[in-house]
N, C-alpha and C positions, 0 to 999 in steps of 0.2 A: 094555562099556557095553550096556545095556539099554534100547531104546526102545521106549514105549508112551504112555500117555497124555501121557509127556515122558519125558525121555532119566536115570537113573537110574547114577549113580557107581559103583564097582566096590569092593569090600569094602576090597581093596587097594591102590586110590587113597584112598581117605578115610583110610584108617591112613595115610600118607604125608603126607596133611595135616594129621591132628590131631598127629600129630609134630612139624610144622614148628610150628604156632603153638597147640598145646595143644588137647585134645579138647574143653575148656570155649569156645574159638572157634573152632570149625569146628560148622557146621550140614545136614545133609543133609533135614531135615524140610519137608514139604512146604507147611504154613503159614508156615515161617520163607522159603520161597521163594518163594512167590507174593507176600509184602510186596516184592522188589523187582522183578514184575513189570508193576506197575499203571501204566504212563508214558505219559499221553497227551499232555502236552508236547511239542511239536514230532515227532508223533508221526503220518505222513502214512498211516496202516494204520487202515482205519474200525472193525478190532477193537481198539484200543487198548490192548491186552496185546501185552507183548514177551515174549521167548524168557523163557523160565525157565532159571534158571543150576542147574546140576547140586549144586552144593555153594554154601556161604556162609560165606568165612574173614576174620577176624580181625585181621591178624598188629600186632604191636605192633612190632616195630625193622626198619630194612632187612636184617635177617638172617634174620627170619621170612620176608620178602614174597621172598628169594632160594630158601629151601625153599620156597614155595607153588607159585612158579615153576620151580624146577627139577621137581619133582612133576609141574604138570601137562605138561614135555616126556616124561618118563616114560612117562608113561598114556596118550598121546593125547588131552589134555583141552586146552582151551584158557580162556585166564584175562581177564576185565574188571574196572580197576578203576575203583574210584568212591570219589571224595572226597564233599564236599559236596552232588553231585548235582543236577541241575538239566534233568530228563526223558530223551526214552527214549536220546538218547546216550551215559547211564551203562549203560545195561544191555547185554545180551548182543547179538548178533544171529543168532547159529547155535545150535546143540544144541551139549551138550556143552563147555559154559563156567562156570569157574567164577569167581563175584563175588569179588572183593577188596574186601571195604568196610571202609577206611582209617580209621574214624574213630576207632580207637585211638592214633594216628598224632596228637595234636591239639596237640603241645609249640611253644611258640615258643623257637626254641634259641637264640637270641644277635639283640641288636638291637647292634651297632657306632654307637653315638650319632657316634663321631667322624667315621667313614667312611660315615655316613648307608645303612647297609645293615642289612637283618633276614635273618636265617635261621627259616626255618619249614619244617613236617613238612606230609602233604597238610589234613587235617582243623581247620587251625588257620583260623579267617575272618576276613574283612576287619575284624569289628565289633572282636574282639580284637583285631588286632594294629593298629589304628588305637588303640583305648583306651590302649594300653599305646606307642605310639609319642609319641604326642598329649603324654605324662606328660613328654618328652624334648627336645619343642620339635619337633617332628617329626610326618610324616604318610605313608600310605599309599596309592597308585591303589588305589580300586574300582572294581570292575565295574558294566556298567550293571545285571544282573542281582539287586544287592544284596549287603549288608553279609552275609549267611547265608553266602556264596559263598566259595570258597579260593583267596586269591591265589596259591596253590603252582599249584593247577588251572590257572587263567586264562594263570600266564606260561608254563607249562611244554608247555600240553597243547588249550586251546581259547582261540580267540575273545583277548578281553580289551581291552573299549572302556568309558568311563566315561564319567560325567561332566564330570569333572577332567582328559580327558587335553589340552586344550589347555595347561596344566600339570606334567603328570606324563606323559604319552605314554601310550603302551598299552600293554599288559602284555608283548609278546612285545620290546617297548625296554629291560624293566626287569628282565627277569631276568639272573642274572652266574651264580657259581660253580652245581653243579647235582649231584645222585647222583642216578643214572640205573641200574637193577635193568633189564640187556637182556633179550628174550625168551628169551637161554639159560639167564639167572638167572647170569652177570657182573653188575656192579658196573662202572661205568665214571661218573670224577667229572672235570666239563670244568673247564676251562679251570687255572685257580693252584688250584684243588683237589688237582683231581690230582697236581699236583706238590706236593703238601702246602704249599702255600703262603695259604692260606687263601682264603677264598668271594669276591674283589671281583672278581674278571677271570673271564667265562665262557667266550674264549674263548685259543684258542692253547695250548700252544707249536704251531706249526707252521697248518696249515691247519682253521678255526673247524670243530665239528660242529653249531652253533646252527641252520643254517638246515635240516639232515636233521633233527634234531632235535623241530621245531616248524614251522619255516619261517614263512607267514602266519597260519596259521590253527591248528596243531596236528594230532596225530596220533591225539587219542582214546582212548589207551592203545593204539592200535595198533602201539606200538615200544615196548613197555615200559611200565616201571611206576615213579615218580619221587617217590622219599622225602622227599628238601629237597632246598631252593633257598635262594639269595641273592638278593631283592630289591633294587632302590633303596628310598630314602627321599625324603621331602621337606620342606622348610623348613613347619612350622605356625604359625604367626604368634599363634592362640590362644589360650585358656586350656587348661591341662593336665587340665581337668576339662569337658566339657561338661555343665553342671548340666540334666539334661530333666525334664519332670512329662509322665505320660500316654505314649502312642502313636501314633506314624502322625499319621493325619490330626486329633489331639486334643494334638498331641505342642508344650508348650510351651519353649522353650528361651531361655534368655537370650541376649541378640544381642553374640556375639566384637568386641572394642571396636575392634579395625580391621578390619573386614571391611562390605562392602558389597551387597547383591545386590539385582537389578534386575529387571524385567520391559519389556525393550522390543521395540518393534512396528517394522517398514520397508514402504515400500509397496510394493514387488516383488521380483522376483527379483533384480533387477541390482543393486539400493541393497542389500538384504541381505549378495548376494559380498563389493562393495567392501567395505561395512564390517566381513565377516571378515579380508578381506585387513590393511585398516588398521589394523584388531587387533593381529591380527599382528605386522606390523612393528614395531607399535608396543609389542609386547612386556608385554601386560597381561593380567591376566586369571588369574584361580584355578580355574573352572569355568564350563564353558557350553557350552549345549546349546539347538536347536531341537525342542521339543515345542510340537504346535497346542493352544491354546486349548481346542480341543473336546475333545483326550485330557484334560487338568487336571478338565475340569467331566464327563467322564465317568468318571475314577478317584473323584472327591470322592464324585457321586452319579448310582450307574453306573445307576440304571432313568430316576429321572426328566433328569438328565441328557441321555441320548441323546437324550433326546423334543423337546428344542431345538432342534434338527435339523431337526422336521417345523413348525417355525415360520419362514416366511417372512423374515419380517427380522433374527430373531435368528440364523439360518440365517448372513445376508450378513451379518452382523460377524463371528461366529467363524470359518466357514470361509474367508470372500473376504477381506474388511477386513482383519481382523488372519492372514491367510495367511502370513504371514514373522516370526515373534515368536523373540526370543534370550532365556530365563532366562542371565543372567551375573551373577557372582559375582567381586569385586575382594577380593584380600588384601595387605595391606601390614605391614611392621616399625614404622611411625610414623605418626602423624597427617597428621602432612608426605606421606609417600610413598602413601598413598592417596587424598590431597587432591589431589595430582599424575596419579594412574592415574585419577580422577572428573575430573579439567578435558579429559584426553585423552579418556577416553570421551565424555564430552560433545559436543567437539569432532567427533568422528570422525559422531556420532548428527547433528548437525547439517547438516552436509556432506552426508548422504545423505538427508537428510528423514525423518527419524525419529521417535516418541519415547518417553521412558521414565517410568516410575512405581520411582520408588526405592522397595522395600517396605521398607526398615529403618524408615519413617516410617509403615507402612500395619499398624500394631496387632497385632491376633490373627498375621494373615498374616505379617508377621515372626516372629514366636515359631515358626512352623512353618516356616518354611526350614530353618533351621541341620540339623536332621535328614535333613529329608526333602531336601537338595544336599550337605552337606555326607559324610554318613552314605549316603544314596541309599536311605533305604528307602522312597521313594514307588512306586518303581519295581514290586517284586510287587503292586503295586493292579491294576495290568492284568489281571490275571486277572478282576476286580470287574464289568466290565461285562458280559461273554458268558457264564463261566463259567470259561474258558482262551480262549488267545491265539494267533495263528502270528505270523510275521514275515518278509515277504520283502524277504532280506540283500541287500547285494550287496558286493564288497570293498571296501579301504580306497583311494580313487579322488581325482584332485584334484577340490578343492571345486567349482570351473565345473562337472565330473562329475558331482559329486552333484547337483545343482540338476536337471539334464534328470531323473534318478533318480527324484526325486521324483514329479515330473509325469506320466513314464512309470506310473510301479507305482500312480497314482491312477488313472488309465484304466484299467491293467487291471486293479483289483479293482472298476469299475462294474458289470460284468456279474454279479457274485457277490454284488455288495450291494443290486443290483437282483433278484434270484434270491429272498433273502432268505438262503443259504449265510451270509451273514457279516454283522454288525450294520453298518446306516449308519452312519458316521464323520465324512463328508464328503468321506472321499478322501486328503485332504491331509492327513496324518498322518503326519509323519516321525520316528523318532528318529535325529535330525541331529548328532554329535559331530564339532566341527574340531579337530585335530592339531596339535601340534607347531607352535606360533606360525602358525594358520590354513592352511597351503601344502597342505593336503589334509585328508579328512575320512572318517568313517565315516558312511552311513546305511541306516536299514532302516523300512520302512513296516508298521505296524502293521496286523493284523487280529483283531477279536472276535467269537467265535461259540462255541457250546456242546457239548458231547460226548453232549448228549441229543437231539440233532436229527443223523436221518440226514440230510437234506439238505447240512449241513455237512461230515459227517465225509467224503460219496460227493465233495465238491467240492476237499477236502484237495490229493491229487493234481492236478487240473488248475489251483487256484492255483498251485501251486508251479511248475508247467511255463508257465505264464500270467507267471509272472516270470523264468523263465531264458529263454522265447524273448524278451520285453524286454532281459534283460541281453546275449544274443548281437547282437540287435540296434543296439544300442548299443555294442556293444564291449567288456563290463565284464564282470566276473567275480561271479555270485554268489557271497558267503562262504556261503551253503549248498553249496559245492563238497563238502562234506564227506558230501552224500548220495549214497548210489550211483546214483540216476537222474540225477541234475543233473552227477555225475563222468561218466558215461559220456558224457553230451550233449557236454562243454568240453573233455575232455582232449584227443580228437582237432581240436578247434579254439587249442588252445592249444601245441605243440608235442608231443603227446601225452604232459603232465606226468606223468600217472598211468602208461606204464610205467617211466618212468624209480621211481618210487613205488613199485612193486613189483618193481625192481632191491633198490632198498635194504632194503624190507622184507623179500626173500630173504636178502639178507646180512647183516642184522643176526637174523634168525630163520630160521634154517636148519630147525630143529624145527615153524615153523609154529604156533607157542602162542598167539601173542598175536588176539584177536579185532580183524581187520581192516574188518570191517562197515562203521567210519564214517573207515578211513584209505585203502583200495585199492579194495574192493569195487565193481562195476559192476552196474547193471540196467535194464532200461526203467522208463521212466514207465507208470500202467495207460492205455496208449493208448485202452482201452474206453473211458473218460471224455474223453477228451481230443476237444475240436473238430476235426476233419479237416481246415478249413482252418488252424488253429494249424498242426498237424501238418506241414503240404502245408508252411505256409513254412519250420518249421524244418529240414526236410531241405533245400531251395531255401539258407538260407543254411549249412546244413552243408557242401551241396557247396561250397559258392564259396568257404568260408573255409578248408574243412580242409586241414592239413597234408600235404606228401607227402616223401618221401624226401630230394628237395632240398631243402627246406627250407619256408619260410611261402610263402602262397598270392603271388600278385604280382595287381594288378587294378588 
């Protein structure tokens, strides 16, 4: 390897490559490389270029992506892959990595109608295999990130919260059988795969690999590289056709003849909980999600929008008034049985002082659900208002949890909104997803600002540390655990997850190939930016909480 203006392949690794997956997919060209280095997406580096990958392969079967991989233990190369992609997480993070980009890989291999499971390749997205499941009576979890997205991604490798998962759970519930391409370039298929028994069970014989595997959050392709998977399914109540006119926010659809979806308002925090609680139990519910009023009317019309904000009393309705609003979505098999899930929501709306606007009655504005809840594609509007977006995550927490959550990461993004670093919002911006019959929840608070103001990009970094000292404070785990500043910060406060992390990444990659950047890797935060007194407390609660040889702190 040759480094200079960037780190340059070796005659005889790229012959090794263009072997494995043909010389017509493999790219070493310098303009074919810098397309996939432009990620400013969750991307906390105010230069907002990542590494440039050495090479750019192809491969089309899990036979190819075994030579791509075995290749780079060879050469001393190390390999990222990237399905569908969704910022700088897909890319490289060191010299001397090469991109795997999948989206030759795009097949839906078998939908099991009976056994309500799909198998899919990385490249395959939610939009497809929803269309072609939908045909079957049947549906698919998406991500909150959108229909663009690969459900093979979401269950196998990152993240994976929707809309729908008080319904469908999250992605890391939903994946079974699995082909797993190790850093050696083995093959390893869990669960009745492996034993040739076909894709429904991911895990066993013997003791599960799902949680090394993936665990919460995912590995990034820091363990490999993962062909297909076996999804769930789910019951589509439906039409086999969604007939649409138009897009997005223009996007007309006719309204599915059992299906219901709502916009309702609670007056605090505490009426909000119970009535997910009572949800819950109550065992209803297709889709739902907390988004503030203010994000909706800044996705629709993201300049003058904002500007509502600096109006006094329109101010206190969206941010204060309506503070606590659920988009829910009711699906049922009969007339009967959704007429029964609308008397219980009603019910439940009642008891805590609520109320709701059924939009299936509310004209245009129905015609535009079905898509943009159903499908999720309102979701990349986010980008509309700033230019790009951050988001500070935190794990999957019970709901009571998330609530302080929220209020927390509205405080601390005052200072940065007051700065002008990140566009006013009002604060209270959540994207709030409850779980698995309400008993716990996913959320993360939005922020919008632009990649053409240095003032933002220098402020990048101290948001993000502005919300893990919130989340240590609280006790909670950022799902940005997945950065190396924010891992280095939790691990020794959490039993020091991350070496046990690179136990295993030792011994499932001996040779060291797979780019670990966003699965092991540790660093500081740029303390140059960072407040001192931030600073001063998070060492104050590092000492108190962290770990020592006997075991958790005692206090």
């Amino acid at each position: 390897m040759i480094c200079g203006g960037g780190c340059m392949i070796s005659d005889k690794a790229y012959k090794d490559l263009e072997e494995a997956v043909g010389a017509e997919n493999v790219s070493r060209e310098p303009a074919v490389l810098e397309g996939y280095t432009w990620q400013p997406f969750l991307n906390d580096d105010p230069a907002l270029w990542i590494t440039r990958p050495v090479a750019a392969v192809l491969p089309s079967t899990t036979e190819e992506v075994q030579g791509v991989v075995r290749a780079c233990n060879r050469h001393g190369l190390k390999f990222k892959a990237l399905s569908t992609g969704w910022g700088a997480a897909s890319g490289p993070t060191s010299e001397d990595v090469v991109q795997i980009d999948m989206r030759r890989m795009d097949r839906i291999v078998e939908i099991d109608e009976r056994n309500m499971i799909a198998v899919v390749e990385p490249y395959v997205s939610g939009a497809q295999l929803q269309a072609e499941t939908m045909k079957l009576g049947l549906n698919t979890h998406i991500i909150g990130a959108g229909p663009s997205c690969s459900p093979l991604a979401s269950a196998t490798s990152m993240s994976g919260v929707g809309h729908d998962c008080v319904y469908m759970a999250y992605s890391a519930r939903n994946v079974l059988g699995v082909e797993w391409v190790l850093p050696d370039g083995e093959v390893l298929r869990l669960g009745t795969l492996g034993s040739g028994l076909g894709w429904h069970n991911g895990d066993g014989p013997g003791p599960s690999l799902r949680g090394i595997m993936r665990g919460a959050l995912g590995a990034l392709s820091g363990l490999g590289v993962f062909t297909r998977c076996a999804i769930k399914l789910y019951n589509w109540p439906g039409p086999a056709r969604l007939q649409a006119k138009g897009i997005v926010l223009d996007s007309e659809v006719e309204m599915p003849e059992h299906m219901r979806f709502y916009m309702i308002f609670f007056p605090g925090p505490r009426e909000f909980a119970d009535a997910m609680y009572k949800i819950g139990e109550s065992e209803i519910g297709y889709a739902s999600v907390r988004i503030a009023p203010v994000a909706y009317t800044a996705l629709m019309m993201p300049h003058s929008g904002m500007n509502i904000l600096n109006t006094t009393a329109l101010r206190s309705i969206l941010a204060e008034t309506l503070a606590y609003p659920l988009t829910f979505v009711l699906a049922g098999n009969s007339e009967e049985e959704i007429a029964f899930q609308e008397a219980v929501l009603k019910q439940i709306i009642l008891e805590e002082r609520g109320f709701m606007l059924d939009v299936n009655k509310m004209g245009p504005m129905a015609a535009f659900m079905p898509l943009n809840f159903l499908r999720v594609s309102i979701i990349p509007l986010a980008f509309r208002p700033g230019g790009i977006f951050g988001t500070c995550l935190d794990g999957n927490e019970a709901l009571d949890v998330q609530m302080k959550w929220v209020d927390a990461i509205a405080e601390a993004k005052q200072e940065f909104m007051d700065s002008g670093a990140i566009m006013e919002d009002g604060g209270n911006n959540p994207y709030f997803v409850p779980y698995e019959n309400n008993t716990w929840a996913h959320c993360e608070v939005l922020y919008a600002y632009s990649v053409d103001n240095e003032g933002s990009l220098d402020a990048l970094n101290p948001i993000e540390f502005s919300s893990t000292l919130k989340a240590v404070e609280l006790c909670m785990t950022p799902l940005s655990a997945f950065v190396p500043p924010v891992r280095k910060t939790l691990s020794p406060l959490a039993g020091n997850y991350n070496e046990w992390q690179k136990r295993i990444s030792a011994s499932f990659d001996p040779g060291s190939a797979a780019d670990v950047g966003f699965y092991t890797d540790e660093k500081d935060f740029a303390y140059e930016r960072i407040d001192p007194e931030k600073k001063k407390r998070l060492e104050e609660l590092q000492e108190k909480l962290r770990w020592t040889e006997s075991g958790p702190p005692t206090y």
